[in-house]
C-alpha positions in Angstrom: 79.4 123.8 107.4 80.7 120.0 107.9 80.6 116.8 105.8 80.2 113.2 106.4 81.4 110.3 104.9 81.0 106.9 104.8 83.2 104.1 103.9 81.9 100.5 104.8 81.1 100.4 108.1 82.3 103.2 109.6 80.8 107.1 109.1 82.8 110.5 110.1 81.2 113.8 110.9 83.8 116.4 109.4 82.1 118.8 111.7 84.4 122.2 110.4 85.3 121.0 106.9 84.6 123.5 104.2 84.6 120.4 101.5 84.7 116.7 101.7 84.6 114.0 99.7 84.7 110.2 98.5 88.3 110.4 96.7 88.0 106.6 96.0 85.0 106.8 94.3 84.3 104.4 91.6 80.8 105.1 90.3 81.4 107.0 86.9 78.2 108.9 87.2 79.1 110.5 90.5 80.6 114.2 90.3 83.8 113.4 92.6 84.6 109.7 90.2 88.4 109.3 90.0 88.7 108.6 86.2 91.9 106.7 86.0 91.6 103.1 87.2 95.6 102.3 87.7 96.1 105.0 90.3 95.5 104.7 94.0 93.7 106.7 95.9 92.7 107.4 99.2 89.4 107.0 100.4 88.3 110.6 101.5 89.8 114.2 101.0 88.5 117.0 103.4 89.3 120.3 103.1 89.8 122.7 106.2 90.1 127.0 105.9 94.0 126.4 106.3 94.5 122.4 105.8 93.4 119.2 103.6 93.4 115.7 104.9 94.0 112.5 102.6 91.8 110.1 105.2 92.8 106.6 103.6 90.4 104.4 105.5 91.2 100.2 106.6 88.8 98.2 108.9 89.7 94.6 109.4 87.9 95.4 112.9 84.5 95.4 111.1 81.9 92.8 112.5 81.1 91.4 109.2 85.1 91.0 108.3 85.9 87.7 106.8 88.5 86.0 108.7 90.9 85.7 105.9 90.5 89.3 104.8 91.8 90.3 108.6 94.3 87.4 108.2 95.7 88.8 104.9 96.3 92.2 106.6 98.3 91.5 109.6 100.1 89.2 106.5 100.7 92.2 104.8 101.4 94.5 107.7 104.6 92.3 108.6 106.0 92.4 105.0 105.5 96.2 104.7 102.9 95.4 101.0 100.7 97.5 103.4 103.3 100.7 103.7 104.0 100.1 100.1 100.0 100.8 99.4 99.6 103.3 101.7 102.4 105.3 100.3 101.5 104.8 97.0 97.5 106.1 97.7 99.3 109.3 99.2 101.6 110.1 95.9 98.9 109.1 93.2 96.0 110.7 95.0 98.7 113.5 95.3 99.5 113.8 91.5 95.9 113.6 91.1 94.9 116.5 93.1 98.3 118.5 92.0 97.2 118.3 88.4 93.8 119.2 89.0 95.3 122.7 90.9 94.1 121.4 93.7 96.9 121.4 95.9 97.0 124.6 97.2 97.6 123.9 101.4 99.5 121.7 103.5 98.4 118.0 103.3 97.6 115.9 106.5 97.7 112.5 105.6 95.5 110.3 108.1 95.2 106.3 107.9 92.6 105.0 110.1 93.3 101.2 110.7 90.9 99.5 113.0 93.9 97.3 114.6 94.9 97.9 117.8 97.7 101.0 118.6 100.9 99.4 119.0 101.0 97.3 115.5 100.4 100.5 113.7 103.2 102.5 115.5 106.1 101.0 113.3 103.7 101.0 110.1 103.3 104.8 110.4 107.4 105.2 111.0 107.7 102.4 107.5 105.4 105.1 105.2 106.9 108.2 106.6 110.0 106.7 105.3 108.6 105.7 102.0 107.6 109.6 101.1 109.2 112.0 99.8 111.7 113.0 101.2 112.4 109.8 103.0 113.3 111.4 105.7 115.8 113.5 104.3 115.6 117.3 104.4 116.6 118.4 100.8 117.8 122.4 101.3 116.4 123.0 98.0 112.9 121.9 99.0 110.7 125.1 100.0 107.7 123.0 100.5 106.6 120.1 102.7 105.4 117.5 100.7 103.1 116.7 103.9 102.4 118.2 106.7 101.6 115.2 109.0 101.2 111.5 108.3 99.8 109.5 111.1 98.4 105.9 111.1 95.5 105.4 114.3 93.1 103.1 115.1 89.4 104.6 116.5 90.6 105.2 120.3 94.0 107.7 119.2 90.9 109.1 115.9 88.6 110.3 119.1 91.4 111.4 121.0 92.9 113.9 118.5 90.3 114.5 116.2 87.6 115.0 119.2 85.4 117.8 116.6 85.0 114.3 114.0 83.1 111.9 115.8 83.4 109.1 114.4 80.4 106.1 114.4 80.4 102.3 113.8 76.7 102.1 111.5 76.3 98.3 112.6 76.2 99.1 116.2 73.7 101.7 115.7 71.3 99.8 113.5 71.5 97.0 116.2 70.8 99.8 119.0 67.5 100.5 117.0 
């Protein structure tokens, strides 16, 4: 089957996903629009035969990223604002999907930062501690509340996700 998606510069081939979709989408005509306006969201949901993925998507990388914009990311990457957002796209988009009973397998939650490896190493560790359970293991719990949460940039995407290639559109349309 497979879906792709898009967000800014970058496009994924979901090349085994029964469904995917724009999760952040903010056209109220389109099917998959989030509705409510003060919860986060992550950028993509894809659902496999025994898994989703919440794909929340940042690419300060991007050849047409203003200077300040990459500058105000590495600013909020050392005083954790960006683990706070990331954490809160999770739970909202979470809520959001629970109440639409749409939470019925375990959740992989994949951010895809386009900075390089070793900067996003203790961000991933800062969000696994912000969600539930923070890193506790409540006895009464007989769910996960995920079942991965990873932060990579496009060289560890590739390398674990090698079925979802994974395609910069500027450097193709400057190929042509």
């Amino acid at each position: 089957m497979g879906v792709i998606l898009t967000e800014g510069d970058l496009r994924i081939e979901f090349t085994d996903a029964l469904n995917g979709f724009v999760f952040d989408q903010m056209d109220s005509n389109l099917p998959n629009y989030h509705g409510i306006g003060q919860m986060s969201r992550v950028d993509f949901i894809v659902e496999l035969k025994e898994e989703l993925f919440f794909i929340e998507i940042k690419d300060p990388s991007n050849p047409n990223a203003r200077k300040e914009a990459i500058e105000k990311f590495l600013k909020q990457l050392e005083n954790d604002k960006l683990a706070d957002d990331f954490t809160k796209k999770f739970l909202d988009s979470f809520i959001y999907r629970w109440a639409e009973k749409e939470v019925n397998k375990p959740i992989n939650y994949i951010i895809l930062f386009t900075l390089d490896q070793p900067l996003l190493d203790n961000l991933q560790d800062k969000i696994k501690q912000k969600l539930p359970p923070m890193g506790k293991n409540p006895p009464r719990w007989k769910r996960k509340f995920h079942k991965i949460c990873l932060v990579v940039n496009i060289e560890t995407w590739k390398g674990l996700f090698p079925k979802w290639p994974i395609r910069r559109i500027s450097s193709e349309l400057s190929d042509q």
